[in-house]
PLY file of the C-alpha trace (Angstrom):
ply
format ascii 1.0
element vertex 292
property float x
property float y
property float z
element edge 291
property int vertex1
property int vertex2
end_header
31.40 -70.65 -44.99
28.07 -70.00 -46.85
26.53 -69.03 -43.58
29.13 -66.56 -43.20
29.27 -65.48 -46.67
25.15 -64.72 -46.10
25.70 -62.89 -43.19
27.80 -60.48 -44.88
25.69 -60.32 -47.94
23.22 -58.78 -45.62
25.39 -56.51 -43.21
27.58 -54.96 -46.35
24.35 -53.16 -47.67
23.89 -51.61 -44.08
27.50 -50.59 -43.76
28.03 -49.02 -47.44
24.91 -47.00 -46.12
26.41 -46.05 -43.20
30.05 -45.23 -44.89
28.55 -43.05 -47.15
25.76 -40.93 -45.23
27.71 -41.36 -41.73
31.71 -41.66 -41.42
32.17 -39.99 -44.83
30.76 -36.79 -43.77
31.99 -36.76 -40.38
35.18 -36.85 -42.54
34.66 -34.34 -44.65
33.56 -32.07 -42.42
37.15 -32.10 -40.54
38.70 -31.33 -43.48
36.33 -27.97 -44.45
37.08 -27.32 -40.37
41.25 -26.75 -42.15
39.73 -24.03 -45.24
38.76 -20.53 -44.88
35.24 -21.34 -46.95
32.71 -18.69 -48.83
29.91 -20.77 -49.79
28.83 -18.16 -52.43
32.10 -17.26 -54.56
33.48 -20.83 -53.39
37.23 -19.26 -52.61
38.86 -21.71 -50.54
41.98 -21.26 -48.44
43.64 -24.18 -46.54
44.45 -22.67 -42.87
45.08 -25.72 -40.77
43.80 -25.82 -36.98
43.62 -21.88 -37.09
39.57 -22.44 -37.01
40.12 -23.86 -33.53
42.10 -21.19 -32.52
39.98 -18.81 -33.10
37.03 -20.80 -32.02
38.65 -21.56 -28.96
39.60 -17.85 -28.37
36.18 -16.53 -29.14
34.16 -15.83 -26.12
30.62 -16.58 -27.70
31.99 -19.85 -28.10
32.54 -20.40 -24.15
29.32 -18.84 -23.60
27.40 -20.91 -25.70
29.38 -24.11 -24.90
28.06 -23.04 -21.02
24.65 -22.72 -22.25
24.86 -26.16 -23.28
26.20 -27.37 -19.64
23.14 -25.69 -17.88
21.07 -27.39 -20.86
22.47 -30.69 -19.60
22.65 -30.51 -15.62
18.99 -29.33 -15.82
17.55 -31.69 -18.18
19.26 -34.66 -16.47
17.50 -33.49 -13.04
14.40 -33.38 -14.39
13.94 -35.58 -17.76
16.11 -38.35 -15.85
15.35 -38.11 -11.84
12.21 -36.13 -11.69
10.58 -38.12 -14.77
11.78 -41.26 -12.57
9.96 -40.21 -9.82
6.79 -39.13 -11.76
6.52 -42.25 -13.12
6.88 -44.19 -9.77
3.95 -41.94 -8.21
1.81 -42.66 -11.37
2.52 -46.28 -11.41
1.81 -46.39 -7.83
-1.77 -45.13 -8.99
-4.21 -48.74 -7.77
-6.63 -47.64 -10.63
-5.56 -49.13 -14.07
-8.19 -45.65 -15.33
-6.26 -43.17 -13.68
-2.94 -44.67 -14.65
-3.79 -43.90 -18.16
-5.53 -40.76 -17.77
-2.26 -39.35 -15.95
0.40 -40.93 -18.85
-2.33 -39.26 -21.36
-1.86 -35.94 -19.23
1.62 -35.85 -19.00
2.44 -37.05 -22.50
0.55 -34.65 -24.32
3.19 -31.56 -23.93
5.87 -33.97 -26.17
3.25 -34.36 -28.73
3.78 -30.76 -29.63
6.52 -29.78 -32.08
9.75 -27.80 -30.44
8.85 -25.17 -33.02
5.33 -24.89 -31.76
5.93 -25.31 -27.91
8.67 -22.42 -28.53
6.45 -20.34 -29.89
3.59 -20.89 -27.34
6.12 -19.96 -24.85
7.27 -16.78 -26.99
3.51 -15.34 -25.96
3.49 -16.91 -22.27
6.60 -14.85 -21.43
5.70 -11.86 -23.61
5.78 -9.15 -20.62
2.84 -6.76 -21.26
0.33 -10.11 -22.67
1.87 -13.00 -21.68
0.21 -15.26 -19.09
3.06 -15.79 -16.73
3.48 -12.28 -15.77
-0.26 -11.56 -15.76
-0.50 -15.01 -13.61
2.51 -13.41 -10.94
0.31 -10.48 -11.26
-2.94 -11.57 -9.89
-1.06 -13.54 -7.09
0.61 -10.83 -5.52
4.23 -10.87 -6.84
3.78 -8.21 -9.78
8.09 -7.92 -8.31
8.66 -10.82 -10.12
7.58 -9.82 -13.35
9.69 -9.46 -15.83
10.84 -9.35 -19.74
11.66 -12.92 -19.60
13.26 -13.31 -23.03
14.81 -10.05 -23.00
17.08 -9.57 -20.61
20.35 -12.04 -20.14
19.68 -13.08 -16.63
16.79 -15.04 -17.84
16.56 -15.67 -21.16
18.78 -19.30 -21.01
16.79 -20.41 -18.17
13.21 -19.44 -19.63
14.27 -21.33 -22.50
15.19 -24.27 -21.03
12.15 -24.52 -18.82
9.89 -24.25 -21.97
12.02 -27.66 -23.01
11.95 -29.53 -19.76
7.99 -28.67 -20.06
7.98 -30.17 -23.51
10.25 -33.07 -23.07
9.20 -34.10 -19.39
6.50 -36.55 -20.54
8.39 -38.82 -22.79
10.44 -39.64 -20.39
8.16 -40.17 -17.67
6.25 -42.48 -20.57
9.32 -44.22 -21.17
10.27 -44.59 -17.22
6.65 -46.07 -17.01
7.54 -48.62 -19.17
10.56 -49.88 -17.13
8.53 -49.69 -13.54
6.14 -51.76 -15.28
8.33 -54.46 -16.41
9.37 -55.40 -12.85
8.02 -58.39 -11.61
5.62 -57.47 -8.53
6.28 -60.34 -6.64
9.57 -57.62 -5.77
6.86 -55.44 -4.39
5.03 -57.61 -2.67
7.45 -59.30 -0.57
8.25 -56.10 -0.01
5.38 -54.69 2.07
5.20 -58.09 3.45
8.48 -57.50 5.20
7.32 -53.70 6.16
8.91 -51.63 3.60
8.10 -48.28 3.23
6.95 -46.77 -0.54
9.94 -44.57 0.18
12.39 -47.96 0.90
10.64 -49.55 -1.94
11.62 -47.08 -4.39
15.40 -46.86 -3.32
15.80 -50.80 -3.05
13.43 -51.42 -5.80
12.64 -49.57 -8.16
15.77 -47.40 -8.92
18.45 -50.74 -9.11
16.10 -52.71 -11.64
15.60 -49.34 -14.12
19.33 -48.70 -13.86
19.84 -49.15 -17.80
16.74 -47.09 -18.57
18.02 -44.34 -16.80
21.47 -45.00 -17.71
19.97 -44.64 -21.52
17.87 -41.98 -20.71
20.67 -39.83 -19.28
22.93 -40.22 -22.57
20.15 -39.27 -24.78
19.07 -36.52 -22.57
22.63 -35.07 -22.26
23.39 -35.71 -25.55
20.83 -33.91 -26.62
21.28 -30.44 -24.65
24.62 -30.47 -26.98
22.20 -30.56 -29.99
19.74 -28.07 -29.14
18.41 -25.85 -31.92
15.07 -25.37 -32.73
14.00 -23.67 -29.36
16.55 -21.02 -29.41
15.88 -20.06 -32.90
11.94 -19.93 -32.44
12.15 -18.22 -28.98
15.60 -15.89 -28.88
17.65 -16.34 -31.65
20.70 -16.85 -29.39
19.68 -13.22 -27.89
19.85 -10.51 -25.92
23.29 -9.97 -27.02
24.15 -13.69 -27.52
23.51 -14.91 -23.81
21.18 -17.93 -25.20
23.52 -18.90 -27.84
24.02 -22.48 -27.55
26.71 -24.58 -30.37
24.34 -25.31 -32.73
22.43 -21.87 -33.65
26.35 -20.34 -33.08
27.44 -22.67 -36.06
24.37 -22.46 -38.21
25.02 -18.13 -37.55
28.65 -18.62 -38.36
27.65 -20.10 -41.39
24.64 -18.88 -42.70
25.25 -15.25 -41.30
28.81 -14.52 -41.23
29.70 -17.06 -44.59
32.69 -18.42 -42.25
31.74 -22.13 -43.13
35.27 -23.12 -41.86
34.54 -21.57 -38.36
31.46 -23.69 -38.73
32.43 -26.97 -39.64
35.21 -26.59 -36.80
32.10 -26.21 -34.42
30.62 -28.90 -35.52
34.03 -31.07 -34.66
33.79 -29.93 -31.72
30.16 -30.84 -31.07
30.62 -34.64 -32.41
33.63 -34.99 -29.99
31.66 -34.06 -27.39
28.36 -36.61 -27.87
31.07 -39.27 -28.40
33.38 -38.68 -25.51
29.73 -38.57 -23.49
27.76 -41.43 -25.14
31.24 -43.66 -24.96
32.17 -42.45 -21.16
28.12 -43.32 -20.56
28.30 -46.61 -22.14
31.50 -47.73 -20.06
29.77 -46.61 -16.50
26.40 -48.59 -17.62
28.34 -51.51 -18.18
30.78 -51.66 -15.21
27.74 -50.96 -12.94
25.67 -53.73 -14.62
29.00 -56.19 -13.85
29.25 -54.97 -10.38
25.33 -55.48 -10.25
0 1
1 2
2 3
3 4
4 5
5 6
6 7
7 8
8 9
9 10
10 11
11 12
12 13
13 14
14 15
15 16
16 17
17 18
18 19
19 20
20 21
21 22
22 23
23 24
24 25
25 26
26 27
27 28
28 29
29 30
30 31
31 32
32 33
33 34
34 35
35 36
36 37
37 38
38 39
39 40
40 41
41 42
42 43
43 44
44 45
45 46
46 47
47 48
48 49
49 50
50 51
51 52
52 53
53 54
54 55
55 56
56 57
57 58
58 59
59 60
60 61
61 62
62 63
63 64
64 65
65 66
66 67
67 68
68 69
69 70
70 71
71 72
72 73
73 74
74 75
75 76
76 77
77 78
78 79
79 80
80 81
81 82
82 83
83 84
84 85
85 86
86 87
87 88
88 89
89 90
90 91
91 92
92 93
93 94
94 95
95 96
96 97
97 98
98 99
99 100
100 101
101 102
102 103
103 104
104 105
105 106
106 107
107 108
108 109
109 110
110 111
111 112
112 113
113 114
114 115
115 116
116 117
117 118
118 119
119 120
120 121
121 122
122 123
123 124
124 125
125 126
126 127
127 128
128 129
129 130
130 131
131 132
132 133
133 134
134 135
135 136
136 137
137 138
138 139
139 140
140 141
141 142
142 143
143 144
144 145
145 146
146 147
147 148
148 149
149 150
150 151
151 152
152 153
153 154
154 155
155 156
156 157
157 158
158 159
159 160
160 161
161 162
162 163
163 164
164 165
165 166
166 167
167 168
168 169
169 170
170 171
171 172
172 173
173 174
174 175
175 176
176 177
177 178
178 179
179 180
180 181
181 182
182 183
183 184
184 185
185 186
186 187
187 188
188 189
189 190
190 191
191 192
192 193
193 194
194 195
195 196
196 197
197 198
198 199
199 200
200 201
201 202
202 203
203 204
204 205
205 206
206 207
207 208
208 209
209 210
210 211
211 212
212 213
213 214
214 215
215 216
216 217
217 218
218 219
219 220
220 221
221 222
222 223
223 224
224 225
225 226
226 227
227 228
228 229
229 230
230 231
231 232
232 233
233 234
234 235
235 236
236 237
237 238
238 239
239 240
240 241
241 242
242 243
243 244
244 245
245 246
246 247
247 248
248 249
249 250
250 251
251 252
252 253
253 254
254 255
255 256
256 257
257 258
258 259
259 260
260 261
261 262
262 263
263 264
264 265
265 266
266 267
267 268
268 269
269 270
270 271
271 272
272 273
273 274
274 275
275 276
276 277
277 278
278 279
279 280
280 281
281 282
282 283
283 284
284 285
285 286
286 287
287 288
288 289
289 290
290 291
């Protein structure tokens, strides 16, 4: 009983913590998601669930909740898979030297800030300066060319490229990491049974960093719902709201437009989401690791 008594002693700090900083405002931000809200005169007006109406009527809102899908699908292929397989090719390196001289090389890029790596990017796809139009230029496809930021058709995608850029090595780091923790005796009998590197990396490698990528793809996922600093740095949810994304749409509705009840209802909507996807996540990781 004084065992247990202890362990409580210790856990209660931890979960007062988490009450008050954690559950308390995730509860109190449903309720301002009921009130019509100015921040500045402080008028209040309780309006029930007619924020989600309206949110769910608003066509920005669709937009930006699509912006966040492409955010997703793109950074799982290539923070998840293509990190996977750069970190396969660089642990397949034979040189311990060149190992670390290609995690070095690849890391670097998430060393940089979001806010600086967006604004680096601003100036590469600047279209009279920037480098990757002068770069399409001196190889022959001036056609290509193009106001990058400015124009709807590309201004999502050139945004998420700049974060796939900045975000690629971590995850190849972090997939390095796994590779190395399998025992390569695996590898060895292996090649002594004619494998293929190809074979390898199907029977191998990919089953035994399973929960790494498992992890990796409901962070990464997760996180294209919580995207923020990029936009704001590189767009500012433009040309005409076609990079708006959830969170610079409820930091506008409630910093611009003083609609802090539209806001709050967005960011409902944005915890249900990295719930329902870190819970449905959690349940595939571990029905695969009983199957396993």
């Amino acid at each position: 009983m004084c065992r247990r008594a202890l362990g409580l002693a210790w856990v209660i700090p931890a979960l007062v913590v988490l009450g008050v900083f954690v559950y308390l405002p995730l509860v109190q931000n449903f309720g301002f998601s009921t009130l019509t809200w100015d921040i500045y005169s402080g008028e209040q007006e309780y309006v029930g669930l007619e924020n989600y109406r309206r949110l769910f009527d608003d066509p920005v809102f669709w937009s930006s909740f699509a912006n966040n899908l492409w955010y997703a699908v793109i950074s799982v292929v290539f923070q998840v898979f293509g990190a996977l397989l750069l970190a396969a090719l660089v642990e397949s390196v034979r040189r311990e030297r060149w190992q670390r001289a290609l995690r070095a090389v690849y890391f670097i890029p998430s060393a940089i800030s979001l806010t600086v790596a967006g604004l680096l990017f601003y100036f590469v796809y600047e279209p009279n300066i920037g480098l990757l139009n002068h770069v399409l230029d001196a190889v022959g496809l001036r056609e290509f060319a193009q106001p990058w930021l400015g124009q709807e058709s590309t201004a999502m995608f050139a945004v998420i490229a700049m974060s796939q850029w900045q975000g690629f090595g971590y995850c190849t780091l972090l997939f390095a990491v796994a590779i190395q923790r399998i025992p390569s005796e695996l590898y060895e009998a292996a090649a002594l049974d004619g494998v293929g590197a190809v074979r390898r990396f199907f029977r191998v490698t990919l089953p035994l960093v399973r929960e790494m990528t498992g992890l990796m793809t409901m962070v990464t996922v997760s996180g294209a719902f919580q995207v923020f600093n990029e936009v704001m740095v590189m767009t500012s949810g433009g040309p005409n709201n076609s990079t708006q994304v959830l969170g610079t749409w409820l930091y506008r509705s409630g910093f611009v437009r003083n609609d802090f009840g539209s806001a709050a209802a967005i960011g409902t909507v944005l915890f249900v989401i990295t719930l329902t996807i870190a819970m449905a996540q959690l349940w595939i990781t571990r029905r695969k690791r009983v199957e396993w």
